[in-house]
C-alpha positions as CSV (number, residue, x, y, z in Angstrom):
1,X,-6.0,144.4,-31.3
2,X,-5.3,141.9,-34.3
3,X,-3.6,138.3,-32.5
4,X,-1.8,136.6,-34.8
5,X,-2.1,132.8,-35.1
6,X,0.9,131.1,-33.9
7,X,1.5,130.1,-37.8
8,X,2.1,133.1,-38.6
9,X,4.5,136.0,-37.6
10,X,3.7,139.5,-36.8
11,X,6.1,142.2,-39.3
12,X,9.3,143.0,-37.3
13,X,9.8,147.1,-37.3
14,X,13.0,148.3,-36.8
15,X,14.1,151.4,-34.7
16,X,17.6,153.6,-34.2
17,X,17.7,153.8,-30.3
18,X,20.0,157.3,-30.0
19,X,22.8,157.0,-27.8
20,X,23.2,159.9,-26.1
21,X,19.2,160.1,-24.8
22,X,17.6,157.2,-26.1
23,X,14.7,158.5,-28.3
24,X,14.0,156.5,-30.8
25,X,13.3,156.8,-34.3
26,X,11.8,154.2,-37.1
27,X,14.9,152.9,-39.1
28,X,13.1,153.6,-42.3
29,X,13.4,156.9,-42.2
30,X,17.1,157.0,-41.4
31,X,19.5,158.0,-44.7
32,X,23.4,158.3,-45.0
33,X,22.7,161.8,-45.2
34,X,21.4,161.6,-41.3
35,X,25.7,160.3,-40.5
36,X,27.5,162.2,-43.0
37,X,26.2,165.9,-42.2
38,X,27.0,168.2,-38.8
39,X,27.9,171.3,-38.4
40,X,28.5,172.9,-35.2
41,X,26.1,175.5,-35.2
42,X,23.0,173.4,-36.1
43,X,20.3,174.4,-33.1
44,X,20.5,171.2,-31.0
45,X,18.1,172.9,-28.6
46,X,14.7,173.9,-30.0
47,X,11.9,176.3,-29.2
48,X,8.7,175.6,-30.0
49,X,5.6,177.4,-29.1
50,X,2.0,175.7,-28.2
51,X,-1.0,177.6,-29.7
52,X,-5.0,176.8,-29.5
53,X,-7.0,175.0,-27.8
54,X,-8.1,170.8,-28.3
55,X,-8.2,170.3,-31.9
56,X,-7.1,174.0,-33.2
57,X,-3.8,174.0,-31.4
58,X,-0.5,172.9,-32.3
59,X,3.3,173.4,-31.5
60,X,5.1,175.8,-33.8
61,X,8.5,176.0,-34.2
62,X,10.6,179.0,-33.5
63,X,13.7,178.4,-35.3
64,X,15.1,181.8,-34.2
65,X,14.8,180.8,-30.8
66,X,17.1,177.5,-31.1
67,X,20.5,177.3,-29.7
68,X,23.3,175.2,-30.6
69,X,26.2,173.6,-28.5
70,X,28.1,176.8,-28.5
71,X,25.5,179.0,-27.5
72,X,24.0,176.5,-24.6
73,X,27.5,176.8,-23.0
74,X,26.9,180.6,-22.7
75,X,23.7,180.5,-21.5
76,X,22.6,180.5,-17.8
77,X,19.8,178.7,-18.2
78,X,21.2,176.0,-20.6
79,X,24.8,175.6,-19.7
80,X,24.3,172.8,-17.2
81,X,22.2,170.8,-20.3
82,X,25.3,171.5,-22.7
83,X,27.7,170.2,-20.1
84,X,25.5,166.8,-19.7
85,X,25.5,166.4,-22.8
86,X,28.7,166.7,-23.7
87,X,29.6,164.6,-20.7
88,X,27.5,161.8,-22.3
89,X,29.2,162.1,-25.6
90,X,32.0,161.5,-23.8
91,X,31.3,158.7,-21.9
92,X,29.9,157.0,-25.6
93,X,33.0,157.9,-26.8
94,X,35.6,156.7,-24.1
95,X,33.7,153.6,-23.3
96,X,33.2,152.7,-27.4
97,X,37.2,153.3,-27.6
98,X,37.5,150.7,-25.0
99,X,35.7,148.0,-26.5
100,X,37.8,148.8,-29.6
101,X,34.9,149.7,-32.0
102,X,36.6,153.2,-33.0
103,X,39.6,151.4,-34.5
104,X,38.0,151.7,-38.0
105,X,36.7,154.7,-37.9
């Protein structure tokens, strides 16, 4: 572990906390693109599958197996995870409207 000496600063990183889990992602790596694009049936829920053993493995994704919004909402399973989260969209939403930071948009 480096300690810096109180002349001089440690580099600041900057991450993008999302609002609707929290996961967080370097800010670097975060484009216009990233705003501008959705479409309703991107897979929001992935499958991925975990092969090998220590040091062989890995976890492979099975796009095929993704659902998106729509198709979480029909599903067993998954409906009750589609309805959270669209509950917490709306929350972000409703309480963002109140503060009056959606005027602009």
């Amino acid at each position: 572990m480096k300690v810096f000496p109180l002349s001089e600063e440690p580099k600041k990183l900057y991450y993008l906390s999302c609002p609707v889990c929290g996961k967080s992602v370097y800010l670097g790596v975060v484009t216009d693109a990233t705003f501008e694009n959705y479409s309703i049936d991107w897979t929001i829920l992935q499958v991925r599958k975990v092969t090998g053993g220590r040091g062989r493995g890995g976890f492979y994704h099975l796009p095929e197996e993704g659902l998106n919004i729509k198709e979480m909402l029909k599903s067993a399973e998954f409906e009750d995870l589609a309805r959270k989260i669209i509950g917490r969209l709306k929350l972000i939403y409703e309480t963002w409207k109140e503060e009056g930071l959606l005027a602009e948009v």
